[in-house]
Each structure stands twice: as C-alpha cells, then as structure tokens.
N, C-alpha and C positions, 0 to 999 in steps of 0.2 A: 517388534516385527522387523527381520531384516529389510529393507532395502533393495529392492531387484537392481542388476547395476545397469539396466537399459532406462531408469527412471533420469530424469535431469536431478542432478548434483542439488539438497535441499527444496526440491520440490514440492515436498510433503507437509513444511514448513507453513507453507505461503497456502494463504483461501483461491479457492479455484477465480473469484472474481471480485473486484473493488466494486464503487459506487462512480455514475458518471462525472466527469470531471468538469467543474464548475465552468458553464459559459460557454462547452462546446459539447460535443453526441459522442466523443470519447469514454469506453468503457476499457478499463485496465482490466486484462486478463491473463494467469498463467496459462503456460502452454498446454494444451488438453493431448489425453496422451489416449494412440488407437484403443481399440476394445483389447487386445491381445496381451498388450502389456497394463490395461487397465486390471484386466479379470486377475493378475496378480494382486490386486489388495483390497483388503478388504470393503465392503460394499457401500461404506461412509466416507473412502476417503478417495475413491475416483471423481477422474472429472475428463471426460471424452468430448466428440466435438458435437454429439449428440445431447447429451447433457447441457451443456453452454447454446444449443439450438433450443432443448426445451424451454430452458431459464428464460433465454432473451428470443421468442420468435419472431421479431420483427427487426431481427440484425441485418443488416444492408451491407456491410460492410468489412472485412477483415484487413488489420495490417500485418501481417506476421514478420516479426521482428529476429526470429533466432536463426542462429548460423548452420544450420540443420532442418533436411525433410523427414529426418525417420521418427518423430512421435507421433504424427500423423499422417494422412492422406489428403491433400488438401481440397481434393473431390468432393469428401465429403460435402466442404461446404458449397461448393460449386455448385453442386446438384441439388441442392437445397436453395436456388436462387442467392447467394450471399455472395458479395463480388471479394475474391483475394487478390491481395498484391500481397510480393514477398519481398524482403528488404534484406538480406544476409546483414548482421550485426555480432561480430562477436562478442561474447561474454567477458564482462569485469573489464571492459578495456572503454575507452571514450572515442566513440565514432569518429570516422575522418569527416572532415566537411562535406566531400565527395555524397558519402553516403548519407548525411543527416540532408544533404537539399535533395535525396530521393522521396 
C-alpha cells in the first residue's frame, strides 16, 4: 500500500504505543494522526487521538514532542480533560539544551 505523503516519514513502521517506562507514568507514544488522514489506511493500521484515549482513559497528561501541529488537533485532547504542553523538537537532530530544560 502506498503511503499517503501527509503521513510522518516511517510512521507505519513503529506500534502506535510502548509499555510505561520503568519508575515513572511515562508512556511512549507515536504521533496519532486526525481522522482525515487516518481514514486513508486501512482500518488495522491507524492510530488517532481517539484511539490512544480509548486505550489509555485515564491519561492525564500529554507532551508532544514534534516540530509540527498538522497530524492532529490538539483539542482533541484538551476537551477530553487531558492536559497538553507542546515542545517544538526537531527530527533526527539532538535537542538544544534550551529546549531539553523545557
């Protein structure tokens, strides 16, 4: 299956979510992408921000880490009681200190 090119670069690769990280309420997750650009693939391999609310409904918390608002809305989680912070991080590259004490 092609590839939509609004998808993030090996996206498809990666499991929509890890397991908590030892010692803290850190949960790794890829970036969940709207409905719009979801409803292009097939119906095993999306992962929206409704989906990651059903999985985990007691998420408290988001940090979003990419250099980009347009995979989703971050309303979403807003309106869902979830608190967001955003961190602009660019990809492949090693954060400046700046932004790693954000």
């Amino acid at each position: 299956m092609n590839m939509p090119k609004s998808i993030p670069d090996r996206w498809l690769e990666y499991k929509p979510y890890g397991t908590v990280i030892s010692g803290t309420k850190i949960l790794p997750f890829k970036v969940p992408l709207k409905e719009a650009l979801s409803n292009n693939l097939e119906p095993d391999k999306r992962f929206t921000p409704s989906t990651l609310l059903q999985a985990f409904p007691h998420l408290k918390c988001i940090i979003d880490l990419t250099n980009t608002d347009r995979y989703y809305d971050q309303k979403e989680f807003i309106n869902s009681g979830v608190k967001y912070e955003k961190i602009m991080v660019r990809g492949r590259e090693i954060p400046t200190f700046d932004v790693v004490k954000k």
